[in-house]
Structures are given as C-alpha cells and as structure tokens.
N, C-alpha and C positions, 0 to 999 in steps of 0.2 A: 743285425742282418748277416746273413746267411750267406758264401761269395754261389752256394749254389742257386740260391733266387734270383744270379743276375747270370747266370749261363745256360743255354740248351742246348738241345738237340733236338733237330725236326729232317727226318729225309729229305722234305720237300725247299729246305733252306740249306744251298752250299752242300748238296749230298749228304747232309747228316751231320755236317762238320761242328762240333763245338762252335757256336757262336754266343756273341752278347744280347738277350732279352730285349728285341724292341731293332736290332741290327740284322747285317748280314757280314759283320768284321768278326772274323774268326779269332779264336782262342788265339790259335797258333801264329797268328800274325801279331797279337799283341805281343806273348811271351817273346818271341823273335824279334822283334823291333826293340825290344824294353836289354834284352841280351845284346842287344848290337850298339847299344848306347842311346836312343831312344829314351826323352821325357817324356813324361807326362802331358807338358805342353806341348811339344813334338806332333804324341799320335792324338791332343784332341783337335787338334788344327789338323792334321790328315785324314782325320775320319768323322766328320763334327755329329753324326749319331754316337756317338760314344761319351761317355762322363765319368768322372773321377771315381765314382762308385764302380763303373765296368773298371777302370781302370786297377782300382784295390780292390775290386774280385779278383781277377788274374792274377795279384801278388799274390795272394789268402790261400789260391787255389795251388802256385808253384810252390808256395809256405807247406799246404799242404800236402802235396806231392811227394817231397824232400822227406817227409817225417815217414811215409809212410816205403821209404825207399831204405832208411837206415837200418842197419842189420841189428837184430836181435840180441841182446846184452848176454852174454854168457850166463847158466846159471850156476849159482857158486855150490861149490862138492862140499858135502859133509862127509868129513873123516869117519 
C-alpha cells in the first residue's frame, strides 16, 4: 500500500485541503497532533473515521517529505 491511496484532494472537501480517503480530518491536523505528542490512540478516539492505515499514511507521507527536503550530496571532483 501506497500512503498516497489513503490521501486526497477534492475542492469540494475542506477547500482542497489534504484529507484522509473516506474522511474530512485533514492531513495537517494529523501531522500536527502526531508533532504535538499525539498517539495513535489519542487521534483514533478523536476522530473515529480515521484508522491506523490513515494513521501510517501520514508517517510514510512526512517519511516521505524529509527525504525529498535533504540536500543533494556533493559530487566528488576528479583531479
């Protein structure tokens, strides 16, 4: 599984906002709650459309984020 088969975007859902597949809990309330010291069990009892797979979308997807934010390895001179 894919973390993008469990995220969208739809205008007509939350303005477009990153949401979870089947929800209206946005992206950015998960990673921010999960940041702020937020479990797992925390946001599925705060938001009970939500499940452990939305949940390890959002890691997968901030996993993914990070990788794509690191800076380019130098490349090495040939004398």
């Amino acid at each position: 599984m894919s973390f993008a088969e469990q995220i969208t975007n739809n205008p007509k859902i939350v303005g477009g906002e990153a949401v979870f597949v089947g929800t209206r809990v946005t992206l950015r309330t998960v990673l921010a709650s999960l940041a702020e010291g937020s479990t797992f069990e925390d946001l599925l009892r705060a938001f009970p459309t939500l499940t452990e797979t939305h949940l390890r979308a959002a890691v997968a997807f901030a996993a993914a984020s990070a990788l794509e934010d690191q800076p380019t390895p130098a490349v090495p001179k040939i004398s």
